[in-house]
C-alpha positions in Angstrom: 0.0 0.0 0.0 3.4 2.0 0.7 4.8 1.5 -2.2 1.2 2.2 -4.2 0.9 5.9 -2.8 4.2 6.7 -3.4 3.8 6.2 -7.2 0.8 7.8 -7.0 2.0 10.5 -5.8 4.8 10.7 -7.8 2.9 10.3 -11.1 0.5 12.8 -10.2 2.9 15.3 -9.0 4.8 14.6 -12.5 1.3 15.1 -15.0 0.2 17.9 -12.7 2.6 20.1 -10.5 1.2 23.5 -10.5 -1.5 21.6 -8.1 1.6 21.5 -5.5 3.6 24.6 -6.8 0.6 26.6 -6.9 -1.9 25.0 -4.5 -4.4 28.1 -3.7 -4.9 28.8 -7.3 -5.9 24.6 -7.7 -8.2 25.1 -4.3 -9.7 28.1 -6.0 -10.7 26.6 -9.0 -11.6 23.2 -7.3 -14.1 25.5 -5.0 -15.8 27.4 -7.7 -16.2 24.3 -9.7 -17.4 23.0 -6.7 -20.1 25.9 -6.3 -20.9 25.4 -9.5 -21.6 21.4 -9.4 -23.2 22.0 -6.3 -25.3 25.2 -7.4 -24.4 27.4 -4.9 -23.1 30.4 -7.4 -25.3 30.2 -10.3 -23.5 30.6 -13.4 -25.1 31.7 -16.5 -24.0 28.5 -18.2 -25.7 26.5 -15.9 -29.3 27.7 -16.0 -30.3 24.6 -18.3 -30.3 23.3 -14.7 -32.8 25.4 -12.7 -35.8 23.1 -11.8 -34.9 19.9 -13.1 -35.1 16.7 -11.5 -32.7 14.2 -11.0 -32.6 11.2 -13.0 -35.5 12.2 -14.6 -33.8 14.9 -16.5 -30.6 12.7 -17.1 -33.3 9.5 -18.5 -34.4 12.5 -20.6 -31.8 14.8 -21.4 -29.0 12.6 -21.6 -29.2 8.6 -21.7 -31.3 8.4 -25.0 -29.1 10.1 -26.8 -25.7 9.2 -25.8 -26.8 5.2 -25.7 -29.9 5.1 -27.9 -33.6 4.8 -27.1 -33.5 0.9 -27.6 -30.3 0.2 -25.7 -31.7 2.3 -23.2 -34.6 0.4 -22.4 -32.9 -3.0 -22.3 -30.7 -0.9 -19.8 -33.6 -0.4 -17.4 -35.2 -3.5 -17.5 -31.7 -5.4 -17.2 -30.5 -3.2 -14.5 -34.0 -4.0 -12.3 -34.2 -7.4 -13.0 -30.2 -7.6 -12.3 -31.3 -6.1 -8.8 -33.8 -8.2 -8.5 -32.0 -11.2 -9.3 -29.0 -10.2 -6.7 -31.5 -10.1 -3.6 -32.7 -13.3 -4.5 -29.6 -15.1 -5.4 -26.6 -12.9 -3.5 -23.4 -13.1 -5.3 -19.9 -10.8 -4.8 -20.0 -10.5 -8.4 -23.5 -8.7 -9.0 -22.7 -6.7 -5.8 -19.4 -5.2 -7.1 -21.1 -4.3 -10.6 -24.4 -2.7 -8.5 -22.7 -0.8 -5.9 -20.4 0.4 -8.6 -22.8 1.8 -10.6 -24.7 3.2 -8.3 -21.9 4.8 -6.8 -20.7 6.6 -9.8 -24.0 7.5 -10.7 -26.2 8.8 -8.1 -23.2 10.6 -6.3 -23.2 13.0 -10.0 -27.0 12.5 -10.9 -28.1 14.5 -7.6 -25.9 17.1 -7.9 -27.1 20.5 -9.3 -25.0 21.0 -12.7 -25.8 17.5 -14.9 -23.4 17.7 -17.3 -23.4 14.6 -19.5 -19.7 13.8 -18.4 -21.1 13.8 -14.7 -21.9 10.5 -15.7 -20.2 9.2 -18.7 -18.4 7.1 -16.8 -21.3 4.8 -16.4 -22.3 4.3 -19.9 -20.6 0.7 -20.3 -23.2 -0.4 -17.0 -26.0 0.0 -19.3 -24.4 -2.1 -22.4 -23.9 -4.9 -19.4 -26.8 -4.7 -18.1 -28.9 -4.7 -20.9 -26.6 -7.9 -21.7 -27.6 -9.5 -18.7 -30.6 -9.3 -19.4 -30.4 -11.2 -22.6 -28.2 -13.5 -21.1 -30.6 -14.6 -18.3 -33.0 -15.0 -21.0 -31.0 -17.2 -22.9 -32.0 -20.2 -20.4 -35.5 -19.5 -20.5 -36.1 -18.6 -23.9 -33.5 -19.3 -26.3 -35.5 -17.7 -29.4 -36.8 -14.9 -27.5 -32.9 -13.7 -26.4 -31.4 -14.4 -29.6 -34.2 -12.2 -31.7 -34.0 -9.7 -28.7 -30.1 -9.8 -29.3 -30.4 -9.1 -33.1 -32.9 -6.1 -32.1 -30.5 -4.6 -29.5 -27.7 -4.6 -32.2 -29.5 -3.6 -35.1 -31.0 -0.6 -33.4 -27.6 0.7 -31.7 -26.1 0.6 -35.0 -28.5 2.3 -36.8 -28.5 4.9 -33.6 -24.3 5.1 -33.4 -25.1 5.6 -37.7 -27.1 8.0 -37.1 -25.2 9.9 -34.7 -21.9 9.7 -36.9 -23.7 11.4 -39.8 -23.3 14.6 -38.2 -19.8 14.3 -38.8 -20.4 13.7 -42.9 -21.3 17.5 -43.5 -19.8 20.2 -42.7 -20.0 21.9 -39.5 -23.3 23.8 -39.0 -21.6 26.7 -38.1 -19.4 26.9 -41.2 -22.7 25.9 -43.4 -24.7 28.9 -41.6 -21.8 31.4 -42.4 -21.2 30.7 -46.1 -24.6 30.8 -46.6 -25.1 34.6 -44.7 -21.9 35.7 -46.9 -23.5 34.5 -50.2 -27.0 35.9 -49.5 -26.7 39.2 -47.0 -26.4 42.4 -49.1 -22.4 44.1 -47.8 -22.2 45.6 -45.5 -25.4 44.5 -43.3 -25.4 44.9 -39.9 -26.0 41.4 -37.7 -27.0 41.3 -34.5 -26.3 38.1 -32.5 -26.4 36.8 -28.9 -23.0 36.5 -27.1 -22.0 33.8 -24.9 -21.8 31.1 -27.2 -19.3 28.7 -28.5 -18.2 30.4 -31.4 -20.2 33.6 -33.1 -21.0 33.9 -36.7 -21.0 34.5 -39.7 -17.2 33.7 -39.7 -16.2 36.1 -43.1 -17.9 38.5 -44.8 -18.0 42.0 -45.2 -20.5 42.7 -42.5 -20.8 44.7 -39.0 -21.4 42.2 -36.3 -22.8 43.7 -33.0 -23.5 41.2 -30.3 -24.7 41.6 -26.1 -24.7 39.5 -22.9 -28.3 38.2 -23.3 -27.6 37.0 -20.2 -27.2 40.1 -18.1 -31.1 41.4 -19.7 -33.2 40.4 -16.8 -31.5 42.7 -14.5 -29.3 45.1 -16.1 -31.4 47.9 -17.7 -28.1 49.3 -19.6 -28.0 46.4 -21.2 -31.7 45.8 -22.5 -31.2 49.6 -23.3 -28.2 48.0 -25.7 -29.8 45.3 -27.0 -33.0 47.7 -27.9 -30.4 49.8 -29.8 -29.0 47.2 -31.5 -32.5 45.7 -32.8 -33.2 49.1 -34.1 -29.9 49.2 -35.9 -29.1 45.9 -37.3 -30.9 44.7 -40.4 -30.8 40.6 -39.2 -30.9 39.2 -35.9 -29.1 35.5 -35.7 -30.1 33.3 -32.8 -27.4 31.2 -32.8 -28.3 28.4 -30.1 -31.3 27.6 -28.1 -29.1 28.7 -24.9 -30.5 31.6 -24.0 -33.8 31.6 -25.6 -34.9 27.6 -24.5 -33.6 28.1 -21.0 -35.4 31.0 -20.2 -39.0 30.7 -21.7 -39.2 27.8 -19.9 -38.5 29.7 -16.6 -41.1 32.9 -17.3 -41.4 33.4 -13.4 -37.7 33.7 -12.9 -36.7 35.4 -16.2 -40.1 37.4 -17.4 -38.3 39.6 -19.3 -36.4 37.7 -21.4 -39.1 35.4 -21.5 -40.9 37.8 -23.0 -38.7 38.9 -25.3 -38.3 35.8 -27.0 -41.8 35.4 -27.0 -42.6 37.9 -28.8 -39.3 37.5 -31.6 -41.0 34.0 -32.2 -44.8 35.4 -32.7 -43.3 37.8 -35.3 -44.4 40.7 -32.8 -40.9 42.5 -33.0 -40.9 42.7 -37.0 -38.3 39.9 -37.3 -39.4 36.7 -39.4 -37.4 33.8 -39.6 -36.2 33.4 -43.0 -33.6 30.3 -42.7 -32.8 27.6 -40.5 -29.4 25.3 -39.8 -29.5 22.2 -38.3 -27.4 19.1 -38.0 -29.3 15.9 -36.1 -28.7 13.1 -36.4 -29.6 11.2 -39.5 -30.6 7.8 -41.6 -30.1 7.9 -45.3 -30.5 5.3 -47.6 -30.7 5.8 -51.4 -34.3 4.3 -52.5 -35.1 1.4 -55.5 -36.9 2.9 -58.7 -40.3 1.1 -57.3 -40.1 3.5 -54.0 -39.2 6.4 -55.9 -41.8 6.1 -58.7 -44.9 5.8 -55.5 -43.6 8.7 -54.1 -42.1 7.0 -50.5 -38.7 8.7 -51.3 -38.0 11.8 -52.3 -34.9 12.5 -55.0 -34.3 8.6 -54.9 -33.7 8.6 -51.2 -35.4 8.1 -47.9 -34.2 10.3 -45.2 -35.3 10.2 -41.3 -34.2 13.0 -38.8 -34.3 12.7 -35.0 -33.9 16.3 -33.7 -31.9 16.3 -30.5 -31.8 19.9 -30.1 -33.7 19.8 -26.7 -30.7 17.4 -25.3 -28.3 18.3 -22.9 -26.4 21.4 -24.0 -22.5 19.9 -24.3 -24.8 17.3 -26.3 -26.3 19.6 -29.1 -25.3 23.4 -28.4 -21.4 23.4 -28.4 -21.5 20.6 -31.0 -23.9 20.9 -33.9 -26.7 23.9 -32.5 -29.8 24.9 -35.0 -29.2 28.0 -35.5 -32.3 30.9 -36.8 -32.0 33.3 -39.0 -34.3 36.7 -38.7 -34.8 39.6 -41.1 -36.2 42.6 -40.2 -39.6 43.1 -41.4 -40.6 46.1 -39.6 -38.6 48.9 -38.7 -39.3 50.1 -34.9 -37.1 52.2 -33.0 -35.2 51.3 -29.9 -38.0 53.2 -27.2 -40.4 50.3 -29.4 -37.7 47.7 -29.2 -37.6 48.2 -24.9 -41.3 47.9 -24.6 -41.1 43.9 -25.6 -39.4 43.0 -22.3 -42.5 43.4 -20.8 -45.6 41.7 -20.6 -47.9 42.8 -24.1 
């Protein structure tokens, strides 16, 4: 045990020394990570958070995409009757893989911030439980696991397909900007919501005027700012559901932007949406003549899209985000533009 601590130490001293050299700038950080895993400083970032329940929103947000529906199900039902099976037939085995899993994941699903790699680390439980499952059922019902087993493979690779496609095309951003530089008169002015992963369009010969949507609920300078810049800019680019998702579905704590969005989606502010950007996952299969010819497929091909945009945001924000596109309709000017915060 000596000897085990002492190369512990040693390795971890060697991959990560500022944590001795520089120990109260590593307690500082672990503390307001801390805070923020915790919720006790709530970060802007982690407002995705705000009245969600645990588990649920992880079975909901999380698990069905980064496993699959079908794999997730097997999961469930292997996972109870695993338990099940363990209380009636104890074994060390089964009571290492439970109280491992549970371990890992109820100590991250209960805390405040769940992030989906709070609990990546339990990903491979489901695959073995769900395996367990089939396995058990192989004694009882030969047929019935095997047929099961061909569902539960079929369906994850179609899923992990599906998923991959994303990374056929290019990146949503990089699709959104080319097509802003190709179809935006010169010299347009763009306003866009800050705090994102990366702001667009990325070239062109445009002025680009972005705020802390954020900071709108209680800083009046800076709805004044964003009322300014909607009376000055000529399209309005919603570039994630961050801000927009996260706070209509919290009116009572964030009327005001609430509002605001409300009203950008009814068409009430003199923006209409003109375009929209999206990568989800996808199925694609090229169609026979017969399909074609009794209209089943479109362009000789069948296409299915599952839109995740409503997942966990390191899921579908900072990776492939739908991003909206508004022209200005109506001109108003920025005494108009303030009035939308508030109830109409």
């Amino acid at each position: 045990m000596l000897i085990i601590i002492i190369i512990t130490t040693a390795t971890f001293f060697l991959a990560a020394p500022y944590v001795f050299l520089d120990f109260q700038a590593f307690k500082g950080n672990l503390d307001y990570e801390g805070s923020i895993a915790t919720g006790t400083y709530l970060a802007f970032y982690i407002r995705q958070f705000i009245n969600t329940m645990p588990v649920l929103f992880q079975m909901e947000k999380i698990l069905p995409y980064a496993l699959g529906p079908i794999l997730l199900l097997f999961s469930v039902l292997g996972s109870i009757f695993c338990l099940i099976y363990f209380i009636r037939k104890p074994k060390a085995e089964l009571f290492i893989l439970i109280l491992s899993f549970l371990s890992l994941f109820l100590t991250n699903a209960f805390l405040f911030a769940k992030w989906t790699r709070f609990i990546a680390p339990t990903f491979p439980f489901f695959a073995i439980f769900a395996v367990f499952l089939l396995d058990k059922l192989y004694t009882k019902a030969r047929f019935l696991s095997n047929l099961l087993t061909i569902v539960l493979l079929v369906t994850t690779f179609l899923w992990t397909a599906a998923f991959f496609s994303i990374y056929l095309h290019p990146d949503v951003r990089i699709t959104a900007s080319n097509w802003i530089e190709k179809n935006f008169p010169k010299n347009s002015t763009i306003l866009i919501e800050g705090g994102n992963m990366t702001d667009i369009p990325l070239k062109g010969n445009f002025k680009r005027i972005g705020f802390d949507f954020y900071n709108l609920e209680e800083d009046a300078q800076t709805r004044s700012k964003i009322a300014g810049g909607l009376e000055e800019s000529d399209y309005f680019l919603v570039q994630s559901r961050r801000v927009f998702m996260n706070h209509q579905r919290l009116p009572k704590i964030f009327p005001k932007t609430a509002n605001f969005y409300d009203a950008l989606f009814s068409g009430g502010m003199g923006f209409e949406q003109i375009n929209e950007f999206h990568s989800y996952p996808m199925l694609q299969i090229a169609c026979p003549p017969i399909a074609d010819a009794l209209g089943i497929c479109r362009r000789g091909e069948w296409k299915l899209e599952i839109p995740d945009e409503t997942a966990e945001e390191t899921w579908s924000v900072f990776d492939h985000p739908v991003i909206r596109v508004f022209k200005k309709k109506i001109h108003l000017i920025s005494n108009d533009y303030e009035k939308f915060f508030e109830k109409q």
